[in-house]
N, C-alpha and C positions, 0 to 999 in steps of 0.2 A: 728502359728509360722513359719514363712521362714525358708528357708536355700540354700545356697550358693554350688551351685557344688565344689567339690574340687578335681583339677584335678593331682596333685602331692603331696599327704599327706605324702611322703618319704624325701622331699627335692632333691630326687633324680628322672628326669625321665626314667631311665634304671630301677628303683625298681620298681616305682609304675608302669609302663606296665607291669613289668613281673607280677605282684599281680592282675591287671585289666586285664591279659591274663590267669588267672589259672580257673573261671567257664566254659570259652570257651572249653578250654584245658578237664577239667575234665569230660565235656559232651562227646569231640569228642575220646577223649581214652576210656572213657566207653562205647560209640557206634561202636567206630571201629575198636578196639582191645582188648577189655576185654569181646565183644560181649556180653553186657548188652542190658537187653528187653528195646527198646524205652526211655517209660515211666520213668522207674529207671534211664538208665544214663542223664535223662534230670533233672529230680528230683536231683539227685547230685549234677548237675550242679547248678541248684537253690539254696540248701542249700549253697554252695560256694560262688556264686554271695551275697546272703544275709548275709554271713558272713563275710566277704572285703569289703563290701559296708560299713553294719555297724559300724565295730571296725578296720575300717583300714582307710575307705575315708570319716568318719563321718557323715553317711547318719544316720536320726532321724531309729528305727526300728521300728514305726507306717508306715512312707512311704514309709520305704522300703516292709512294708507288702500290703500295699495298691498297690504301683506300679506291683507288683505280680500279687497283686487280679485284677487289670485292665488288664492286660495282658492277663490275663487266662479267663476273660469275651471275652474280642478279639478274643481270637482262639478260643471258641465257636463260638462266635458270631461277625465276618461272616464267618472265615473260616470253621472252623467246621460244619456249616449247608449245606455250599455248598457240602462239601466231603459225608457226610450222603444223601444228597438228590439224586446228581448224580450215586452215588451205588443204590438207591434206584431204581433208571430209569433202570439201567442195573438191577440188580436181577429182572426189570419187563421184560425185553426183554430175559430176560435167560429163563424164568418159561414159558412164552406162545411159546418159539421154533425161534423167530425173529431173534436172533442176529446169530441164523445157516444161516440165510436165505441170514443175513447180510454180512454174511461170506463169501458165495458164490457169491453174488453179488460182493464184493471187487475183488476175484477170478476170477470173472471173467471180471473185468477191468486190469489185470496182479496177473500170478499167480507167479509170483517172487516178494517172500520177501522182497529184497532190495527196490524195486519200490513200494510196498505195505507202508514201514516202509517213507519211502519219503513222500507218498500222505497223508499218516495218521498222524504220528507224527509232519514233519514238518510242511504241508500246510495247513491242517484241524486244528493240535494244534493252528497254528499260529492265524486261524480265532477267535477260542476261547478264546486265549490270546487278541486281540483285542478288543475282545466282552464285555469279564468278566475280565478275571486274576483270579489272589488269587485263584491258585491251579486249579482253574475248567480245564484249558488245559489238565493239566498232566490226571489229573481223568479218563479225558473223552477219549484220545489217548493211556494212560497203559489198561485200559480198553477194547478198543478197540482190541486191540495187542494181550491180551491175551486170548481175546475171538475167535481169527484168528488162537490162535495156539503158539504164541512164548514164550518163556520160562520165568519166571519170573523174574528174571533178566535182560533179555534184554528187555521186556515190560520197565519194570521200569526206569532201567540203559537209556536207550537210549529214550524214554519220557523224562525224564530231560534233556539229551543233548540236544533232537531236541527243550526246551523250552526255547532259549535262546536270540536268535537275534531279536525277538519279543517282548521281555517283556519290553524295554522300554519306549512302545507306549503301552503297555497293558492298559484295562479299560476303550478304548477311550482315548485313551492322557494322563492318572491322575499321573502317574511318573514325567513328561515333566511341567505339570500344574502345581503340588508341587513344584517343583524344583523352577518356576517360579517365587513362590508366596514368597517360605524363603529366595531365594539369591536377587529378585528384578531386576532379569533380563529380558530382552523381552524376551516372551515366543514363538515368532514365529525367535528369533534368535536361542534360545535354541534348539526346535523343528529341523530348517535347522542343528547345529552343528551335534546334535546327526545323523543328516541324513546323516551326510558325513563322520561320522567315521562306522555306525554299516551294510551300505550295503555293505561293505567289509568283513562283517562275514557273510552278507547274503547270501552270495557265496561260503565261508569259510566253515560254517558249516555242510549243506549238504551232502558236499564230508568227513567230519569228521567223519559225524554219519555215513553212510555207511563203511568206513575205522573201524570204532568201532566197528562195525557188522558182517563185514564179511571182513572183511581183507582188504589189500594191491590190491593184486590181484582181490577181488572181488570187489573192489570198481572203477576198470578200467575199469570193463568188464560192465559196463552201465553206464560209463562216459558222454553220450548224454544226458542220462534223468536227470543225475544230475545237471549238467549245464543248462539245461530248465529250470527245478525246483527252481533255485539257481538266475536264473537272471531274470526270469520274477516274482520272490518274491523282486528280489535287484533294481530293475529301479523302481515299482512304490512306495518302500519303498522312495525312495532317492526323488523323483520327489511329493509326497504328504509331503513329510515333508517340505521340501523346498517350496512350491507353495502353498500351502494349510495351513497346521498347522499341530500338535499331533492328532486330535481327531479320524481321519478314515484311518488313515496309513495301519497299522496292518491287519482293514478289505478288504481294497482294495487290498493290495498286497496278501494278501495270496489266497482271491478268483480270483487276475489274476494268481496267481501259481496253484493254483489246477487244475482252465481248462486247461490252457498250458500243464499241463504234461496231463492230462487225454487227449486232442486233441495229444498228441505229440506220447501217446504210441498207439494209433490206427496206426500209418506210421512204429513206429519203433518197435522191440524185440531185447530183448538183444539174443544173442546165445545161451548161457547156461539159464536155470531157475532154479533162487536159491530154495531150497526149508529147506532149514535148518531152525528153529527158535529158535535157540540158540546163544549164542555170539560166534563166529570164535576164535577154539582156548583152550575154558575153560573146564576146565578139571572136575570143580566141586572137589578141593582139599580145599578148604578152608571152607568145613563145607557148601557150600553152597545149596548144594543138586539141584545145575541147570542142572546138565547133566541127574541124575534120574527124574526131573520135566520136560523134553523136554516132548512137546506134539507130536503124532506121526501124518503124515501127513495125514487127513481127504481124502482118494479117492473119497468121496460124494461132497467135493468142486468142484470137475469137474462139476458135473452136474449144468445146468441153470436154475435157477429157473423161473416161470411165470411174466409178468410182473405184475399182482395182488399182488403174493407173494411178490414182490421185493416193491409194493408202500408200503405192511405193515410193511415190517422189515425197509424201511426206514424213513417212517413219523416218530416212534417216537423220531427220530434224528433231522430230519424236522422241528417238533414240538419245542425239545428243541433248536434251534439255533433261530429260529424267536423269542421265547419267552428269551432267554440270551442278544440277540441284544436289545431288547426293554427293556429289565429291563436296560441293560445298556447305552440309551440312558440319559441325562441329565434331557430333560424336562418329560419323565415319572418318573423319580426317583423322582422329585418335585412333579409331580400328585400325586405320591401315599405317598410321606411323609405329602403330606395334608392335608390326611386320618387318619394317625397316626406317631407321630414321637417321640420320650421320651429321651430328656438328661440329664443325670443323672452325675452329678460332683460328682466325688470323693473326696467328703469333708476331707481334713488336708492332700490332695496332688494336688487337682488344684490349679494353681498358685501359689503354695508355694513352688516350687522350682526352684531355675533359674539355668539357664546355663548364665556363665559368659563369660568375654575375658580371654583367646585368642581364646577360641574357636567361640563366636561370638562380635562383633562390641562395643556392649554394651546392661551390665544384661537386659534379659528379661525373666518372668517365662514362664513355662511348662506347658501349659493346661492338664488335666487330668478329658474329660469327656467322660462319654461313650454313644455312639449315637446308641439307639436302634430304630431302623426302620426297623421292620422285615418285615413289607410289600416291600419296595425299596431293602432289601439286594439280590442279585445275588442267594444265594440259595434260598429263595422263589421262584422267577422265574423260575428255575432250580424243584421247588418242584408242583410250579402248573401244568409246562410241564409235569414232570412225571403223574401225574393224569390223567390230559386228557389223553394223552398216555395211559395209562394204563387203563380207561375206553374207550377209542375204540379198545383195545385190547382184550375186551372183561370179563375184571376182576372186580368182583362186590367191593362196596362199604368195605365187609367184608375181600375181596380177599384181596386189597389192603391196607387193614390195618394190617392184619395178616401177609404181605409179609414185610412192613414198620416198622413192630414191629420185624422181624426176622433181617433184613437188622441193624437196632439199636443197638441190641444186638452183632450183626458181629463186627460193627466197634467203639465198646466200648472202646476199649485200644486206636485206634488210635485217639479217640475226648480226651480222655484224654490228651496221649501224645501233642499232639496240643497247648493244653488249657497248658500244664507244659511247653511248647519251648517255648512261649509266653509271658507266665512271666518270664523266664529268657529274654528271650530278650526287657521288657518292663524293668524290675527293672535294668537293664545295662544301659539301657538308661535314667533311672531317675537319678539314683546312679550316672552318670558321668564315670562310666567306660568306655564305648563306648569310649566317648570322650577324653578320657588317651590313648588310641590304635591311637583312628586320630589324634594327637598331635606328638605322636611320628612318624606317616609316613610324616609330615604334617617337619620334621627337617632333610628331607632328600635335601634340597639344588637344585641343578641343577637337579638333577634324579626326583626331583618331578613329574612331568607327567606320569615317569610310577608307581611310590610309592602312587599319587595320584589317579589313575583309579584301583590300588591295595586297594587301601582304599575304595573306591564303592562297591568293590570285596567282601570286607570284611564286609561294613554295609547290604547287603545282606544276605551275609552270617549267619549275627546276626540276622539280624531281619527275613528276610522270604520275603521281599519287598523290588522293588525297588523304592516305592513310600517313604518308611518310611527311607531308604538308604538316598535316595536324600536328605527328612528332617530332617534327623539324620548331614549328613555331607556337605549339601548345602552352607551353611553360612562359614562354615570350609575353604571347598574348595576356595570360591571367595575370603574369605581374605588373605590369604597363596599366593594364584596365583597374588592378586595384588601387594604384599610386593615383590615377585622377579619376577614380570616385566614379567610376564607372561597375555593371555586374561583370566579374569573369563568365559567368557564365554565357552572356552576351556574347562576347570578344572571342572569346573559344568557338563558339556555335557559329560566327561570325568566319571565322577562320576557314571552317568544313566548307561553310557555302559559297563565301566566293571563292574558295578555290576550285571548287565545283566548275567554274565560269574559265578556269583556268587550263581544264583538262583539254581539251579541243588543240590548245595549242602548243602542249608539251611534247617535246622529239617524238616519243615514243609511240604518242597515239598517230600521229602524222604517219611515220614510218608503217606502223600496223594499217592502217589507211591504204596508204600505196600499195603496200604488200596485197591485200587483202583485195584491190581494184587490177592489180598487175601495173600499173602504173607507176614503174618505179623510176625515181630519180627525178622525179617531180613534184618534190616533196618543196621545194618551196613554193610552186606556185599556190600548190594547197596553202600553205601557213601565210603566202599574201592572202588569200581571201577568206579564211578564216580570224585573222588577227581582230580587225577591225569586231568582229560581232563575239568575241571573245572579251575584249578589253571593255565595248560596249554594256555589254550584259555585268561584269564586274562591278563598274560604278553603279549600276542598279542596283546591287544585291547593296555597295556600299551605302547608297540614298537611303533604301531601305531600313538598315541596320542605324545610320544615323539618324531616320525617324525613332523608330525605338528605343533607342538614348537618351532623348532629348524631348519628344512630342508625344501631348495625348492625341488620341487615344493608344496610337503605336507603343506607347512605353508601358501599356496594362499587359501587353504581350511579356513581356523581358519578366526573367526566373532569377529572385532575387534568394541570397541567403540570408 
């Protein structure tokens, strides 16, 4: 039996948003003010979603149970295996002594933090982002951070900011691709759009995340490196999007930024070396317990380790980036779904739901099948690297099952949590709630452009992706931008990049975060101090996007058909 999205069951669009905005709402006030564990305020949020779907937007309540359970298969599987496996890599490099080794080596490329938190978070995240996506950056860069020392909240908090300007080229292109495939627009115009709006963050951001970190003042006093950093990530962002396509942006740029600074800080030092790894400022008054969690500064960093030591603490990083890159290439992900691949339709919810107009063109249903390719998904890859790693580390067969079986058990709340953001953000998306939110930013008139890159913001925000963002409000966007005489192509492109702005503060990267710092159930204090520079940065890409609309010279930028 079908059924029909219904995207105003009030008659009223002012009612049915506020109703299609209350599981959002009841998630983010029980995570970020009522300081509910993860899991619980996202489980909330689902009972909600399921309750206004069903008896309010007339969703059957077999598919609203099914879009759940698909949901919750998803953030198992991929996300969830990736977060399990990459802790799994670190709890190996913690147990055999490598990631001290790791420590010092970073140490000893700049022993200021600021310049640390640059190479790591932005330009290494970046590579990651490029590689994989879906969480693996943050993992791999809070992880990192906290293993050097810095507090857990700024691990966390500041991973997610620096995971930003990246993300939508993440996966190889698959944001940009997406995007291509639901709106029908060229995807190498798309690709160039997004190129000419997000290396203006690539610049942006940089000096943001430092200003985050360590203030005002400290964000001047190594204004050199950050501008290296910032623009040898922004030219060949701009120049591979443009010339080339989506698919190698991401890795290009961030591996010419990482050499660049790493060549640039052998010439230059800043005066002062920061050596704090706390956030500038926080007092640890809100329960957060980040000024008693400051780690104290390791004097053993000074020392230089051998270059033998330094090839061991670094290969198994080594190891995992060759093997991320190659899972994420196209044609091995084909090779190995040769091997084995299983999709499994959610019988009496594929196809049996449509999204209608106005949100798109004309009805078409909703697939609803779930693609298990556990050999191709990104944490397998992620899970073979740790092995080998871990068997040239020296850890038997037994070692590393009994480290693997401890590591499981760690991040048991947070695969839950995952699995429960998931399904609400999948049953929103079946339900047609979603699409009750982009409808009403979708009636905002001439300010569209920035209400419209508010709305990418937002399908981020929901889902955890800027791939499922794009698919979620791709079609949305290009019809709304043709009705007032605006380019689709714009408004689409528009869509990738601030949702871009959005990813910091979606359940899932938060939860990966915690996980990832050991910091768990502290997942709202992160999302209070991330919000503000999340929503912040949003209306910039929106300013941005509205210069280009409307103003020269901005509007010789925009790809017209």
């Amino acid at each position: 039996m079908t059924w029909n999205q219904v995207y105003d069951p009030f008659g009223s669009m002012a009612l049915s948003t506020l109703f299609a905005a209350v599981p959002i709402v009841v998630m983010l006030v029980g995570l970020g003010f009522l300081h509910m564990k993860a899991h619980v305020a996202a489980f909330a949020g689902l009972v909600a979603a399921f309750v206004i779907a069903v008896f309010f937007f007339g969703m059957p309540a077999e598919k609203a149970g099914l879009a759940a359970g698909y949901g919750a298969a998803y953030g198992l599987m991929p996300i969830g295996w990736i977060v399990l496996n990459i802790i799994f890599l670190h709890q190996l490099t913690e147990a055999n002594g490598s990631f001290t080794t790791l420590q010092h080596s970073i140490a000893g490329i700049t022993g200021d933090r600021r310049l640390q938190l640059l190479l790591i978070a932005f330009s290494f995240g970046a590579f990651f982002e490029g590689a994989a996506g879906f969480g693996t950056p943050v993992a791999v860069t809070a992880a990192l951070l906290i293993g050097l020392g810095f507090s857990p909240l700024a691990a966390s908090g500041l991973s997610l900011i620096a995971n930003t300007a990246p993300v939508a080229y993440g996966a190889l292109g698959t944001p940009v691709i997406a995007l291509a495939a639901v709106t029908g627009l060229d995807l190498l115009d798309l690709s160039a759009m997004i190129g000419r709006q997000l290396p203006f963050f690539s610049l942006i951001v940089p000096f943001w995340l430092i200003w985050a970190f360590a203030g005002w003042r400290g964000m001047l006093e190594i204004w050199p490196a950050i501008l290296v950093c910032g623009i040898t990530f922004a030219v060949p962002q701009f120049l591979v999007s443009n010339f080339h396509g989506p698919w190698l942006v991401d890795v290009v740029a961030a591996i010419v930024s990482m050499v660049s600074l790493v060549l640039f800080l052998r010439v230059w030092r800043p005066k002062t070396i920061w050596t704090s790894t706390a956030l500038k400022g926080r007092q640890g008054n809100d329960g957060s317990e980040d000024v008693a969690a400051k780690a104290k500064i390791d004097p053993s960093l000074n020392q230089r380790p051998s270059t033998g030591d330094l090839v061991k603490a670094w290969l198994p990083w080594a190891i995992l980036t060759v093997f991320v890159f190659a899972w994420g290439v196209p044609q091995m992900k084909g090779w190995l779904d040769g091997f084995f691949i299983q999709k499994i339709p959610f019988e009496g919810l594929h196809n049996l739901v449509f999204k209608v107009p106005p949100v798109v063109a004309t009805a078409h249903p909703e697939a609803a099948v779930f693609t298990f390719n556990i050999l191709s998904m990104t944490g397998s890859g992620i899970f073979v690297s740790a092995v080998i790693a871990g068997l040239l580390m020296g850890f038997s067969p037994l070692g590393l099952a009994r480290i693997y079986g401890r590591t499981l058990w760690k991040v048991r709340f947070s695969l839950a949590t995952i699995a429960i953001m998931l399904a609400l953000g999948f049953l929103t998306r079946y339900s047609g709630l979603d699409a009750t939110l982009g409808l009403a930013f979708a009636t905002t008139g001439p300010f569209y452009p920035l209400f419209g890159t508010l709305l990418g913001w937002l399908g981020v925000a929901l889902t955890g992706s800027d791939t499922a963002s794009n698919v979620l409000f791709g079609g949305l966007q290009k019809i709304t931008s043709e009705q007032l005489g605006l380019s689709p192509t714009l408004m689409a492109a528009a869509n990738s990049s601030g949702g871009v702005m959005g990813k910091m503060i979606d359940a899932q990267s938060i939860v990966v975060a915690s996980t990832a710092t050991g910091w768990v159930n502290k997942e709202g204090v992160i999302l209070r101090y991330v919000f503000f520079h999340s929503i912040a940065l949003a209306v910039l890409v929106g300013m941005l996007v509205t210069l280009q609309a409307y103003v020269w010279p901005f509007s010789n930028l925009v790809i017209h058909h």
